[in-house]
Biopython code that builds the backbone (N, CA, C, O; Angstrom):
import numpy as np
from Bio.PDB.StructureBuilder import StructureBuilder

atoms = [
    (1, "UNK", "N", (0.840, -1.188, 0.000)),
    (1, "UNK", "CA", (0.000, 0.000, 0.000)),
    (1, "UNK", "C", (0.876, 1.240, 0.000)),
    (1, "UNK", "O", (2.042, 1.244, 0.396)),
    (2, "UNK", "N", (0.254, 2.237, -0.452)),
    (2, "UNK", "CA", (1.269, 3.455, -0.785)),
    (2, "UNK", "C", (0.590, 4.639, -0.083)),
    (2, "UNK", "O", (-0.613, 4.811, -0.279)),
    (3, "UNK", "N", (1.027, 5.169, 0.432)),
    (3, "UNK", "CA", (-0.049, 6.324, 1.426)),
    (3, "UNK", "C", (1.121, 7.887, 1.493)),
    (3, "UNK", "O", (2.326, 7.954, 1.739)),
    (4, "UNK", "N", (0.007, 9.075, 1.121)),
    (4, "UNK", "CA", (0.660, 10.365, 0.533)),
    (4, "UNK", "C", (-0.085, 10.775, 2.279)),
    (4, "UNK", "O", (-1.146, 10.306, 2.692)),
    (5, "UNK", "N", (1.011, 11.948, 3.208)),
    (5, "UNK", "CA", (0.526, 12.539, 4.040)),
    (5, "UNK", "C", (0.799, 13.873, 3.960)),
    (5, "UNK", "O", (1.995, 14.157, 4.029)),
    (6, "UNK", "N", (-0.245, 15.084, 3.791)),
    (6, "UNK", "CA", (-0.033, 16.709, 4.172)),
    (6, "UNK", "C", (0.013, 17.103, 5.550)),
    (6, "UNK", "O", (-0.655, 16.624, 6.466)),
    (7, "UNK", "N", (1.102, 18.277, 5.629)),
    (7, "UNK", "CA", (1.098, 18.073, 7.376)),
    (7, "UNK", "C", (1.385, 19.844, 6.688)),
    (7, "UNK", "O", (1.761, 20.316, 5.614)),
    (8, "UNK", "N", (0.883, 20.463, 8.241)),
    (8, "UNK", "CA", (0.918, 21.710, 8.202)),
    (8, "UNK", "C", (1.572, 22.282, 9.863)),
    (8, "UNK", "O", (0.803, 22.619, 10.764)),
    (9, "UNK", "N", (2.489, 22.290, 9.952)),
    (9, "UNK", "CA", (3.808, 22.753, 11.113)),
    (9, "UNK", "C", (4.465, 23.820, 11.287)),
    (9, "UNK", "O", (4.460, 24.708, 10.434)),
    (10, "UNK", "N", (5.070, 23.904, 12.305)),
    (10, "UNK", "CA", (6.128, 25.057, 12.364)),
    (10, "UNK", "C", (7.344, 24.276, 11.748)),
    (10, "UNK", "O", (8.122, 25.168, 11.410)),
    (11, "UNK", "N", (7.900, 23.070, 11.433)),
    (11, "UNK", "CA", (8.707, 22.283, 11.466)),
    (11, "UNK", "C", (8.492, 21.668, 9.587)),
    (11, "UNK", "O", (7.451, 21.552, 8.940)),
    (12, "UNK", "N", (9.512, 21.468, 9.299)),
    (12, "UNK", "CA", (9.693, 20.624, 7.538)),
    (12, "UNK", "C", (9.595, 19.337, 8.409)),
    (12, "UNK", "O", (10.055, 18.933, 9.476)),
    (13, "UNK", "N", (8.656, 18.835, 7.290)),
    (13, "UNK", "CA", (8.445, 16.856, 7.666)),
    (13, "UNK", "C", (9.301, 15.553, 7.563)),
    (13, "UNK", "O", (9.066, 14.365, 7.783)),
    (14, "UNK", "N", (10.238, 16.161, 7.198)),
    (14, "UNK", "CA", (11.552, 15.608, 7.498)),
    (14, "UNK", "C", (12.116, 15.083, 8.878)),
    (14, "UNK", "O", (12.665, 13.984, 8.966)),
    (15, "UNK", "N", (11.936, 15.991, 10.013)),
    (15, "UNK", "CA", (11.717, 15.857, 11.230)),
    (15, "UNK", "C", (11.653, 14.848, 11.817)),
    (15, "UNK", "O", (12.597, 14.401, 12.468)),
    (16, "UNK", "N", (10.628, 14.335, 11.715)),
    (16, "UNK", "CA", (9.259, 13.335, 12.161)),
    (16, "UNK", "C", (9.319, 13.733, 13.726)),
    (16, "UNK", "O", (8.993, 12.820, 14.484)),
    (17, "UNK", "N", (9.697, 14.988, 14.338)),
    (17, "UNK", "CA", (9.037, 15.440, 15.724)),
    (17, "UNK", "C", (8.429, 14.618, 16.691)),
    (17, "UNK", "O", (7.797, 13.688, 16.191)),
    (18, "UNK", "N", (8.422, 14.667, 17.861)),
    (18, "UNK", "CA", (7.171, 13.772, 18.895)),
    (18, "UNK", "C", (6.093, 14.456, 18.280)),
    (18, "UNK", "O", (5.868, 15.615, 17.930)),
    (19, "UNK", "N", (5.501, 13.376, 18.260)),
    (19, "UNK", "CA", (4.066, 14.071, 17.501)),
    (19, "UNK", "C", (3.654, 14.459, 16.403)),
    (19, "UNK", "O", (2.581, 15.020, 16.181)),
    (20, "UNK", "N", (4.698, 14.108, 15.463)),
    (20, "UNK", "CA", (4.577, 14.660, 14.217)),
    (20, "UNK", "C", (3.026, 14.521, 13.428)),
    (20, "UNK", "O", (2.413, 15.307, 12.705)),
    (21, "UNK", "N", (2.632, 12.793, 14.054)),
    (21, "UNK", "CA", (0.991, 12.466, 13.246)),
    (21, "UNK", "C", (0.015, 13.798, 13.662)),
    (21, "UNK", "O", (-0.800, 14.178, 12.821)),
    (22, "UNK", "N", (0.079, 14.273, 14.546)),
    (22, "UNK", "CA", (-0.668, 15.445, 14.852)),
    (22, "UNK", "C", (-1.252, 17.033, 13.980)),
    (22, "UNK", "O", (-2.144, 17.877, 14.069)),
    (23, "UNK", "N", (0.276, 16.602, 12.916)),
    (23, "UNK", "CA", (0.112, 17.948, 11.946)),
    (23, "UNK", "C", (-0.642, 17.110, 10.445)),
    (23, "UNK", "O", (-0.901, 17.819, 9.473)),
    (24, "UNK", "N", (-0.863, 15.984, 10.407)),
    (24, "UNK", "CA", (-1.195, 15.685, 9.330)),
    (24, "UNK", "C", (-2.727, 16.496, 8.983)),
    (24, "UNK", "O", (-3.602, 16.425, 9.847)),
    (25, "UNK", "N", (-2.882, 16.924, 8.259)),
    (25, "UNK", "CA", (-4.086, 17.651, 7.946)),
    (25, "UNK", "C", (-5.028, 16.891, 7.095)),
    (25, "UNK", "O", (-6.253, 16.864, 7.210)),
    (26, "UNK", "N", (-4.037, 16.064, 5.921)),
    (26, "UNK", "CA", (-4.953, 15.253, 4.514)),
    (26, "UNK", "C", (-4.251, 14.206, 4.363)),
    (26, "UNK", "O", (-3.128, 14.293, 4.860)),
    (27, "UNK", "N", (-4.533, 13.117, 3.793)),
    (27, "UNK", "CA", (-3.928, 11.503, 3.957)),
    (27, "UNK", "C", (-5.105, 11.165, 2.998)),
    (27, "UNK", "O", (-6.330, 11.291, 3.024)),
    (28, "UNK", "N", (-4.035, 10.609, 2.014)),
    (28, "UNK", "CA", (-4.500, 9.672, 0.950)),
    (28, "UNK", "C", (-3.792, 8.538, 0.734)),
    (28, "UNK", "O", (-2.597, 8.557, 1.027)),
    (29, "UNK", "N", (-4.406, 7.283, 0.161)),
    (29, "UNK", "CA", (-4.422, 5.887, -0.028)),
    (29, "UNK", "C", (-4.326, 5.814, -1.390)),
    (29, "UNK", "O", (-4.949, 6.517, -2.185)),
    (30, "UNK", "N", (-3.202, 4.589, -1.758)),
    (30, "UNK", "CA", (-3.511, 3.740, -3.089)),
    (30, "UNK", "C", (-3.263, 2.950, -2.846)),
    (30, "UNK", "O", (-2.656, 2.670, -1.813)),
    (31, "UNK", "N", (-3.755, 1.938, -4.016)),
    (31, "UNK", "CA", (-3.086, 0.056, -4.048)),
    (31, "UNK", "C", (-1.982, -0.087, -5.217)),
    (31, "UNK", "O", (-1.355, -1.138, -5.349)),
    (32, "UNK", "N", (-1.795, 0.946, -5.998)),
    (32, "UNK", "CA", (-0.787, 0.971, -6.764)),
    (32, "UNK", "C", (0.178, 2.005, -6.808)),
    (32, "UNK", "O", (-0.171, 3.182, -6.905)),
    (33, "UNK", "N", (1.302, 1.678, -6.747)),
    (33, "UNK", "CA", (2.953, 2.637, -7.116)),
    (33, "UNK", "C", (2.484, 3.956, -8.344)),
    (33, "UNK", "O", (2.622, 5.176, -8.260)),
    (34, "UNK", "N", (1.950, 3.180, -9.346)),
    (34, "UNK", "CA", (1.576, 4.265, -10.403)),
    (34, "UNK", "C", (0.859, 5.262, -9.959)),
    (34, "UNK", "O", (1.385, 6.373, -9.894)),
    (35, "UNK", "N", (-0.362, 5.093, -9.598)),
    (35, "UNK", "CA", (-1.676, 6.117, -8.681)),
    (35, "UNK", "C", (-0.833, 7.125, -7.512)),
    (35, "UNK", "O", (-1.110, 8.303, -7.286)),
    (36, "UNK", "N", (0.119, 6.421, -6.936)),
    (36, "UNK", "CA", (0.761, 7.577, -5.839)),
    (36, "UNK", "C", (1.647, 8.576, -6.535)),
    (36, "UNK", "O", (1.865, 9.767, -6.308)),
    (37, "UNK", "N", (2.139, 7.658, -7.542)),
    (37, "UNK", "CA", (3.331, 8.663, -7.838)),
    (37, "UNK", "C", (2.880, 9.779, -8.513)),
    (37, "UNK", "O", (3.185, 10.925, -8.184)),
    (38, "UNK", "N", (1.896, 9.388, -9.796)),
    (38, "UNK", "CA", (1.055, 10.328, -10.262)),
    (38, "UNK", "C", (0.535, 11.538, -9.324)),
    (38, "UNK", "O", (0.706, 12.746, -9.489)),
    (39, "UNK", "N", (-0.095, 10.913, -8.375)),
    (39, "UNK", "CA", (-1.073, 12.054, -7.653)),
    (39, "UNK", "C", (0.164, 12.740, -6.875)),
    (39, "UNK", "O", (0.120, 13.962, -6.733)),
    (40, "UNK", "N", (0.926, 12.244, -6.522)),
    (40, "UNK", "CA", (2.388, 12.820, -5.469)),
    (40, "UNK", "C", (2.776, 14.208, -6.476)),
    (40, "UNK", "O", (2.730, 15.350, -6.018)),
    (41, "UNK", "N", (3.177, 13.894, -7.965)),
    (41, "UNK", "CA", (3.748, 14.099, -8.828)),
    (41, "UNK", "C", (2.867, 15.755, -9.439)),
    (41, "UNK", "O", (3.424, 16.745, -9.913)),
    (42, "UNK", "N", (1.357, 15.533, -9.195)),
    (42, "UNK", "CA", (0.393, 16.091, -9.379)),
    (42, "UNK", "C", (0.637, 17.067, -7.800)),
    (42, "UNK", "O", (1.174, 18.165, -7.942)),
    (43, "UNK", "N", (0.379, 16.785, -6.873)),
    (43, "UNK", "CA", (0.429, 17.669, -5.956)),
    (43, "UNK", "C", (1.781, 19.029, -5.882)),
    (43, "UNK", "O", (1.754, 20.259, -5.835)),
    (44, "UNK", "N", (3.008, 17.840, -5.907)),
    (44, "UNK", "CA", (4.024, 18.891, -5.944)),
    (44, "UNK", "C", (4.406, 20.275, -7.020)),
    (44, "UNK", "O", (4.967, 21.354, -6.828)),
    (45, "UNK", "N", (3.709, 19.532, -8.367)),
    (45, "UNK", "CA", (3.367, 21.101, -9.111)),
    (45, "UNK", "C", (2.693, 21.907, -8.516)),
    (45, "UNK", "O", (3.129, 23.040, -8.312)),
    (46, "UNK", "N", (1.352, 21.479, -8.054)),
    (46, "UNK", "CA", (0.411, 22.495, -7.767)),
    (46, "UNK", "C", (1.198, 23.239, -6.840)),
    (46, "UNK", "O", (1.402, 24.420, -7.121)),
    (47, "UNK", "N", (1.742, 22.711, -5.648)),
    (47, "UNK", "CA", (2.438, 23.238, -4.453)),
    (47, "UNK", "C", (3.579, 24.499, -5.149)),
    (47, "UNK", "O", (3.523, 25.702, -4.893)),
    (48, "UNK", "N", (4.442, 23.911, -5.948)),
    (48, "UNK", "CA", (5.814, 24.506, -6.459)),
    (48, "UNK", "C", (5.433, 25.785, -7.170)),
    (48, "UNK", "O", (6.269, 26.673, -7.339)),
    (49, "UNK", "N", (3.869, 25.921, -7.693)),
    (49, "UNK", "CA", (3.148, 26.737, -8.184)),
    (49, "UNK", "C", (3.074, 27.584, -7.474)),
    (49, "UNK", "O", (3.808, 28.556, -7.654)),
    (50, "UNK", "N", (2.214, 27.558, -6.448)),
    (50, "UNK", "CA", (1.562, 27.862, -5.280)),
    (50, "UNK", "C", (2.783, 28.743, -4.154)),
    (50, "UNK", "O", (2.821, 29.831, -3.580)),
    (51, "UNK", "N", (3.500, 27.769, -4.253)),
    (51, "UNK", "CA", (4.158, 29.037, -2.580)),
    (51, "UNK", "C", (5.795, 29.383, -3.246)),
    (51, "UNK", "O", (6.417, 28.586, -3.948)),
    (52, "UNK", "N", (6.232, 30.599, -2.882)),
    (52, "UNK", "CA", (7.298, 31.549, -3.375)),
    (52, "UNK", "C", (8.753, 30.099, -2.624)),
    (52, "UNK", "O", (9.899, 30.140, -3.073)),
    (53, "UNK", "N", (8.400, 29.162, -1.672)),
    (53, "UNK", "CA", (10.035, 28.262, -2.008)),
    (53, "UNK", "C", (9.015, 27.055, -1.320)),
    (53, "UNK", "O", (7.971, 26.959, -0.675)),
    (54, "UNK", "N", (10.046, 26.244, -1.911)),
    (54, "UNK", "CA", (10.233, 24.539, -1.561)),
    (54, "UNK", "C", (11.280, 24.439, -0.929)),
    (54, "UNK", "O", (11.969, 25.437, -0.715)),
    (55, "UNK", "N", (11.710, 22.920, -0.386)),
    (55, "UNK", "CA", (12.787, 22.748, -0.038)),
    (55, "UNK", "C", (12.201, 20.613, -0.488)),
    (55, "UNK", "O", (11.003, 20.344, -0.580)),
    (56, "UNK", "N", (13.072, 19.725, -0.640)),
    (56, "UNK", "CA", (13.021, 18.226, -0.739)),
    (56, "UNK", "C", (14.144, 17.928, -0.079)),
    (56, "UNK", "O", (15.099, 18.693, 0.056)),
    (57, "UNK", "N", (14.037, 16.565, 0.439)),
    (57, "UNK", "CA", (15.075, 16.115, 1.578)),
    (57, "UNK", "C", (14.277, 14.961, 1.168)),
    (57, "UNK", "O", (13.075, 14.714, 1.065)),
    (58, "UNK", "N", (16.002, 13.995, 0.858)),
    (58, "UNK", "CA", (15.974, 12.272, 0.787)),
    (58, "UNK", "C", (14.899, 11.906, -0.266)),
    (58, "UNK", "O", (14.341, 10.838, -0.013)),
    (59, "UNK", "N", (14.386, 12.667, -1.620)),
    (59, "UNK", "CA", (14.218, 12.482, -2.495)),
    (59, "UNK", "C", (12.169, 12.858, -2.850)),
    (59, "UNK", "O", (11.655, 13.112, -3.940)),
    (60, "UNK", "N", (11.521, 12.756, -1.564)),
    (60, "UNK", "CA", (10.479, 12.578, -1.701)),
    (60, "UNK", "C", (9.593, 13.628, -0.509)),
    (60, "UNK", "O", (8.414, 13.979, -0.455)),
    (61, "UNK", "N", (10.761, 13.900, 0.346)),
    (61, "UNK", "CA", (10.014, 14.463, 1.659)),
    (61, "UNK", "C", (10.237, 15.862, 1.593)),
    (61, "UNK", "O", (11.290, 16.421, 1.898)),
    (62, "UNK", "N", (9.010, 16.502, 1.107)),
    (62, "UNK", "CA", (8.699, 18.070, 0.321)),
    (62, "UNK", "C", (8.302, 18.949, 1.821)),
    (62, "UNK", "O", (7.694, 18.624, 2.841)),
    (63, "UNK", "N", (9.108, 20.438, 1.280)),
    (63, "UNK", "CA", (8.267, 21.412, 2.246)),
    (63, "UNK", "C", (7.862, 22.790, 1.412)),
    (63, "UNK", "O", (8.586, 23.225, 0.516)),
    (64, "UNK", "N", (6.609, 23.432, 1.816)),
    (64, "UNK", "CA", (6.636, 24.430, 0.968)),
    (64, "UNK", "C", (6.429, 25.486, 2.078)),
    (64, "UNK", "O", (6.183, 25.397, 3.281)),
    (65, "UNK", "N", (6.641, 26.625, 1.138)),
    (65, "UNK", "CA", (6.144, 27.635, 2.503)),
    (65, "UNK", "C", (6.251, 29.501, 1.620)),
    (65, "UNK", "O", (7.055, 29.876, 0.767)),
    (66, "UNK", "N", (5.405, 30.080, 2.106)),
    (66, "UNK", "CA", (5.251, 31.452, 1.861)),
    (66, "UNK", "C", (6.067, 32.278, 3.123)),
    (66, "UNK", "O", (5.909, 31.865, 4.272)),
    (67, "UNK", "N", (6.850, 33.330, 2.888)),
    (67, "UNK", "CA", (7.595, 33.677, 4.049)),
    (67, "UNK", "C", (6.963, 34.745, 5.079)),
    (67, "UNK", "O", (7.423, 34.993, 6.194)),
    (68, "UNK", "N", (5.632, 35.427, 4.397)),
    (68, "UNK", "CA", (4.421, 36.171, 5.673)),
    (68, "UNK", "C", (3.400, 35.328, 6.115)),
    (68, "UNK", "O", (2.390, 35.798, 6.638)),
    (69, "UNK", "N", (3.646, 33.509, 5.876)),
    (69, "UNK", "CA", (2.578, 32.975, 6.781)),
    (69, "UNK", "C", (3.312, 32.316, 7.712)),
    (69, "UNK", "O", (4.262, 31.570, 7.474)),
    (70, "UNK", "N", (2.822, 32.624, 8.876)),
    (70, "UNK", "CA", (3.194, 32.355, 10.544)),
    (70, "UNK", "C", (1.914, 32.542, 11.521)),
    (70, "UNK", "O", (0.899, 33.215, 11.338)),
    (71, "UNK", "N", (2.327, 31.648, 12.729)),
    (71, "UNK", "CA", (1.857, 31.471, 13.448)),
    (71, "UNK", "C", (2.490, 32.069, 14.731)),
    (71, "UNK", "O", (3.713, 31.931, 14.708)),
    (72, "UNK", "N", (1.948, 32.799, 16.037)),
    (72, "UNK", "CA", (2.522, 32.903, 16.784)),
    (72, "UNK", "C", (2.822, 31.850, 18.133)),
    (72, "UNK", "O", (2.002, 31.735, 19.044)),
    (73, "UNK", "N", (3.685, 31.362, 18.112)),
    (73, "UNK", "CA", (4.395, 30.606, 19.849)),
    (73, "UNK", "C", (4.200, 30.959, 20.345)),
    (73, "UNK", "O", (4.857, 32.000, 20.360)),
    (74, "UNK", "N", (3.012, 30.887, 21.689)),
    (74, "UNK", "CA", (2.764, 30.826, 23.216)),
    (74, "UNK", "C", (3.804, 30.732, 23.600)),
    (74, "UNK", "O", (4.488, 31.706, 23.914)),
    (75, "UNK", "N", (4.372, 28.925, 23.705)),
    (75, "UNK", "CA", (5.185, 28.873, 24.562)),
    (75, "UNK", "C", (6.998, 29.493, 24.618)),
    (75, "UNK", "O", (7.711, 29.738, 25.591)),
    (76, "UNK", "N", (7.343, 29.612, 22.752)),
    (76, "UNK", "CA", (8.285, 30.389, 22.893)),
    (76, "UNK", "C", (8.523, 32.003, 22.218)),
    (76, "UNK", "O", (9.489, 32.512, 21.649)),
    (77, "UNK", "N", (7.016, 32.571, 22.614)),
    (77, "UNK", "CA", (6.969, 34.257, 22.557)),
    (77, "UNK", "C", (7.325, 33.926, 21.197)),
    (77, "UNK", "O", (8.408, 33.399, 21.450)),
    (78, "UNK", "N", (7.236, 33.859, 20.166)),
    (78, "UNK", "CA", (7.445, 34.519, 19.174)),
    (78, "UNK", "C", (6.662, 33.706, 17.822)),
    (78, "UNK", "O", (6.032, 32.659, 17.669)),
    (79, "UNK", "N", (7.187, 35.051, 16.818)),
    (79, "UNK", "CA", (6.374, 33.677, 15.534)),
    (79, "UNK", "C", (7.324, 33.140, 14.629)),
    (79, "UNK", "O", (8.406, 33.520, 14.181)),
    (80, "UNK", "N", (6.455, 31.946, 14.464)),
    (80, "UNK", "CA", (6.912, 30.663, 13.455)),
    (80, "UNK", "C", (6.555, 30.601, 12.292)),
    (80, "UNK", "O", (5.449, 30.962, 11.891)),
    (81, "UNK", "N", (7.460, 30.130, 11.600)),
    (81, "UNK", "CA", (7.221, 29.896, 9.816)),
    (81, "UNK", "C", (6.399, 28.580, 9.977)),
    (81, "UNK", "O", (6.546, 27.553, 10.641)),
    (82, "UNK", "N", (5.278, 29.141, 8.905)),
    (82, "UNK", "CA", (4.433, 27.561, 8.863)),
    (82, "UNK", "C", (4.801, 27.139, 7.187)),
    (82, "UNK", "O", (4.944, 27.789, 6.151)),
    (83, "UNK", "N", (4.868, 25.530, 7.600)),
    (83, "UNK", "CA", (5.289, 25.187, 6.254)),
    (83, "UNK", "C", (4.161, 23.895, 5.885)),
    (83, "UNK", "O", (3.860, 23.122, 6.795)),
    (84, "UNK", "N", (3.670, 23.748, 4.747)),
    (84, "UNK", "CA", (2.902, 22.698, 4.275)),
    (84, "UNK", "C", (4.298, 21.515, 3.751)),
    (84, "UNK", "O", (5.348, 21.665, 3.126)),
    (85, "UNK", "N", (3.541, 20.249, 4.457)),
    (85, "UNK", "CA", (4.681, 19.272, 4.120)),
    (85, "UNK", "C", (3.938, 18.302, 3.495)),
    (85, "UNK", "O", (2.713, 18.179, 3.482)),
    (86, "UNK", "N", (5.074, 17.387, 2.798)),
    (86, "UNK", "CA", (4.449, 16.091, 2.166)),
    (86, "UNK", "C", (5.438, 14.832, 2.175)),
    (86, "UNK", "O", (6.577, 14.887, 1.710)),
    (87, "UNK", "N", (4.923, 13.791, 2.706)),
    (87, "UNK", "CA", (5.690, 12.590, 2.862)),
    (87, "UNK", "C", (5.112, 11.279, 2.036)),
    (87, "UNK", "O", (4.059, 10.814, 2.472)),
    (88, "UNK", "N", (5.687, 10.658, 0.917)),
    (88, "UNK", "CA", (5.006, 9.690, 0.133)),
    (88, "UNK", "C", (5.727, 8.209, 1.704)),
    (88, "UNK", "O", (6.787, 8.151, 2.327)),
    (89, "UNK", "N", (4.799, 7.562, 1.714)),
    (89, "UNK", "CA", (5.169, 6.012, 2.244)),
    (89, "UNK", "C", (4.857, 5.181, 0.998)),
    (89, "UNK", "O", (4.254, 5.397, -0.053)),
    (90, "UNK", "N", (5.613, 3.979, 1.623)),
    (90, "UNK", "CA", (5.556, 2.694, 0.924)),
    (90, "UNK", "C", (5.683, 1.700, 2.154)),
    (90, "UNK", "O", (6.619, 1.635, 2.950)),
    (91, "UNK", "N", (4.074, 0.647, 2.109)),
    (91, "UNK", "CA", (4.433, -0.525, 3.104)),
    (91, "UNK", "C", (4.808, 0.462, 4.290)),
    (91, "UNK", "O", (5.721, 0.012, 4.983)),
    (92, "UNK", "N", (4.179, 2.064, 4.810)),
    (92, "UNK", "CA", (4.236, 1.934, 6.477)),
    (92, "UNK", "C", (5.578, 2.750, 6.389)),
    (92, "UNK", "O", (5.916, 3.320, 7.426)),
    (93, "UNK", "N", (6.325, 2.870, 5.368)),
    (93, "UNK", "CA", (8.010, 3.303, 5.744)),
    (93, "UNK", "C", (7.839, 4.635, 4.429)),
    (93, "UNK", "O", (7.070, 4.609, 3.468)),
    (94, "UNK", "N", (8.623, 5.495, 4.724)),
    (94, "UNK", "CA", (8.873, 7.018, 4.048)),
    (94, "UNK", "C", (9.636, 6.348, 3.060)),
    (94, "UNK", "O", (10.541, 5.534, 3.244)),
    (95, "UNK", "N", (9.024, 6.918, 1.636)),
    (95, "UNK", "CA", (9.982, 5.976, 0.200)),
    (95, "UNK", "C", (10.812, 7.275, 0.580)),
    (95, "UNK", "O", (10.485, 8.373, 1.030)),
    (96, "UNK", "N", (12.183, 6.620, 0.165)),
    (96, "UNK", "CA", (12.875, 7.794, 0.186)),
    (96, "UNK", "C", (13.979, 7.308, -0.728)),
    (96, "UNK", "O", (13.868, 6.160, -1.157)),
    (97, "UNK", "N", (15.043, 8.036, -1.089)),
    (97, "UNK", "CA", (16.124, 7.889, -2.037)),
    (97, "UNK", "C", (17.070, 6.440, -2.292)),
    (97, "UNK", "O", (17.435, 5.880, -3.325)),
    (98, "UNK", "N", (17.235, 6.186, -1.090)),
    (98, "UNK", "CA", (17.826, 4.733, -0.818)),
    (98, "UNK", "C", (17.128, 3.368, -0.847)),
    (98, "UNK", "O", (17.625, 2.242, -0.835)),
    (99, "UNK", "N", (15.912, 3.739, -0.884)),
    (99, "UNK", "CA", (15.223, 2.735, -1.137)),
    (99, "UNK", "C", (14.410, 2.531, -3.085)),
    (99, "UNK", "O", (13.881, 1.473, -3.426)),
    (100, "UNK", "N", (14.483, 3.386, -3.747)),
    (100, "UNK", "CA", (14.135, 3.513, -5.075)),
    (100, "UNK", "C", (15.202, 2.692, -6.036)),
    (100, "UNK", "O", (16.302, 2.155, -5.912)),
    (101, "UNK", "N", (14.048, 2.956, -7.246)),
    (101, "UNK", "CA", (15.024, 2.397, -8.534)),
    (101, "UNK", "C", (15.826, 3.222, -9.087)),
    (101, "UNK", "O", (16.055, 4.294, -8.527)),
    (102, "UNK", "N", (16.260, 2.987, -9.969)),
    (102, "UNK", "CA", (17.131, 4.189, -10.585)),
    (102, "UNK", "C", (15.812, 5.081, -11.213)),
    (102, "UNK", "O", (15.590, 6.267, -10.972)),
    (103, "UNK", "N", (15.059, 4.247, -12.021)),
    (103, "UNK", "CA", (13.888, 4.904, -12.405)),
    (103, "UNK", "C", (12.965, 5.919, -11.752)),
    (103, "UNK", "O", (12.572, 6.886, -12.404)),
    (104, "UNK", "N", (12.605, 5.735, -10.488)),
    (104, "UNK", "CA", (11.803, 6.364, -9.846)),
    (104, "UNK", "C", (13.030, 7.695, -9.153)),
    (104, "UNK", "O", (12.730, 8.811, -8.729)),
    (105, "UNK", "N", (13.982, 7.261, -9.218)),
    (105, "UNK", "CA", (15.201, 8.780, -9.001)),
    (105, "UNK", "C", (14.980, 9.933, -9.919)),
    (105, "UNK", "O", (14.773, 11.102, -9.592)),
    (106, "UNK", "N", (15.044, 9.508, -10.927)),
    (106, "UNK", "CA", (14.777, 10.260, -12.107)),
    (106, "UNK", "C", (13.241, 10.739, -12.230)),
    (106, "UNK", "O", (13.179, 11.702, -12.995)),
    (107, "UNK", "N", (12.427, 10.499, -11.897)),
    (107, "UNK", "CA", (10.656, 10.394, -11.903)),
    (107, "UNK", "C", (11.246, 11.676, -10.855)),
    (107, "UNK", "O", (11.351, 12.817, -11.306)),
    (108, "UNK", "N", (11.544, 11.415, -9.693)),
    (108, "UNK", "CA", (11.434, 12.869, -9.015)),
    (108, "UNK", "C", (12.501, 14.037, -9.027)),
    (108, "UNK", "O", (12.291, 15.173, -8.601)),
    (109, "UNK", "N", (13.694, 13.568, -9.592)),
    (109, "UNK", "CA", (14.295, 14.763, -10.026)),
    (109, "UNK", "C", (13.645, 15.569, -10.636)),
    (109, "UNK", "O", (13.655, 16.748, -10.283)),
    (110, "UNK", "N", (12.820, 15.086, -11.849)),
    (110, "UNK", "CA", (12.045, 15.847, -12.817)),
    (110, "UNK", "C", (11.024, 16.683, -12.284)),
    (110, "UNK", "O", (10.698, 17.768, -12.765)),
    (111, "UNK", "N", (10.456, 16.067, -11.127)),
    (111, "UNK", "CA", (9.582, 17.159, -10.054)),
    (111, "UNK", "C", (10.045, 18.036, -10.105)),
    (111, "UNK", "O", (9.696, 19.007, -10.776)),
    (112, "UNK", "N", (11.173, 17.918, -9.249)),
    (112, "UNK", "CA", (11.904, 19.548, -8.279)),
    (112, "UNK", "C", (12.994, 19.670, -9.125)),
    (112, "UNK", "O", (14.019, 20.064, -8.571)),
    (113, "UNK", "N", (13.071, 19.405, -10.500)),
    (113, "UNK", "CA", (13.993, 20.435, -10.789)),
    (113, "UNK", "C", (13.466, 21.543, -11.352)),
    (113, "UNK", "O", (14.053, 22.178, -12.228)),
    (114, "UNK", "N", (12.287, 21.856, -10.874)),
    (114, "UNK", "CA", (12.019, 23.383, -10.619)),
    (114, "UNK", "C", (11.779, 24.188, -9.285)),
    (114, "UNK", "O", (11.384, 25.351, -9.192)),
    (115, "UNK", "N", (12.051, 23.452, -8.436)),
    (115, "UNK", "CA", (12.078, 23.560, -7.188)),
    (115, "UNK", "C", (13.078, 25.171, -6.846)),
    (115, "UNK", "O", (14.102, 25.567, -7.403)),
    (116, "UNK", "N", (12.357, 25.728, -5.851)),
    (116, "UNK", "CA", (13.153, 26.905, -5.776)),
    (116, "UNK", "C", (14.441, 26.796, -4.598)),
    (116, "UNK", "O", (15.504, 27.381, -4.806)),
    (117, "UNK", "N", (14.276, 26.214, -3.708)),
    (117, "UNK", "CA", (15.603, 26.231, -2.665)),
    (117, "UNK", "C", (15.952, 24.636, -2.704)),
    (117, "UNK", "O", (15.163, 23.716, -2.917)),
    (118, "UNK", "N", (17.573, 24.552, -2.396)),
    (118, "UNK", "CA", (18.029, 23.039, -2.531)),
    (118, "UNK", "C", (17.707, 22.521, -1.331)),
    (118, "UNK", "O", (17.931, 21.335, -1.090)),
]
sb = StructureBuilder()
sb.init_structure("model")
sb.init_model(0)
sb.init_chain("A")
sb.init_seg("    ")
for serial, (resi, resn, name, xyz) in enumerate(atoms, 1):
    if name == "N":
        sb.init_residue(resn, " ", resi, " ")
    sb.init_atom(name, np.array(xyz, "f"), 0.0, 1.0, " ", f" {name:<3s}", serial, name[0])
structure = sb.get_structure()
């Protein structure tokens, strides 16, 4: 099973934080590799569209973010950059670079190489 998660944080989803399941906002399901990658593939334009930078870490684990949306910290007085994140799984585990084909390397280079920050 292949499962896409949106998380919306002070923190890039890279992290995985105590608590990280907490920021997930949207969670989608497939039974096929093709259907995720597509819709994964489909989201990250819209996103790369959408907010003035990105950032990708370990091939698949996206952050986007506009630099006047924040939230303010209670607990540490001040405000935080909020960033929309995205994590593709495979089988329960974050697909990530070391685990792909050569093929699917190339499938997401082609994403973010319009990506605005490395």
């Amino acid at each position: 099973m292949w499962r896409i998660v949106q998380l919306k944080s002070d923190a890039e989803p890279w992290w995985f934080l105590e608590g990280w399941e907490s920021d997930i906002t949207v969670e989608w399901t497939f039974n096929t590799k093709h259907e995720a990658l597509e819709f994964y593939r489909d989201k990250m334009h819209e996103n790369l569209a959408r907010y003035d930078h990105a950032r990708v870490k370990r091939g698949t684990q996206a952050a986007f973010w506009n630099e006047d949306e924040f939230f303010f910290c209670e607990d540490c007085d001040e405000d935080l950059q909020v960033y929309h994140g995205y994590i593709l799984f495979s089988q329960g585990e974050p697909y990530i670079r070391d685990k792909m084909t050569e093929e699917d390397k190339q499938f997401f280079e082609a994403i973010f190489s319009q990506k605005k920050e490395a």
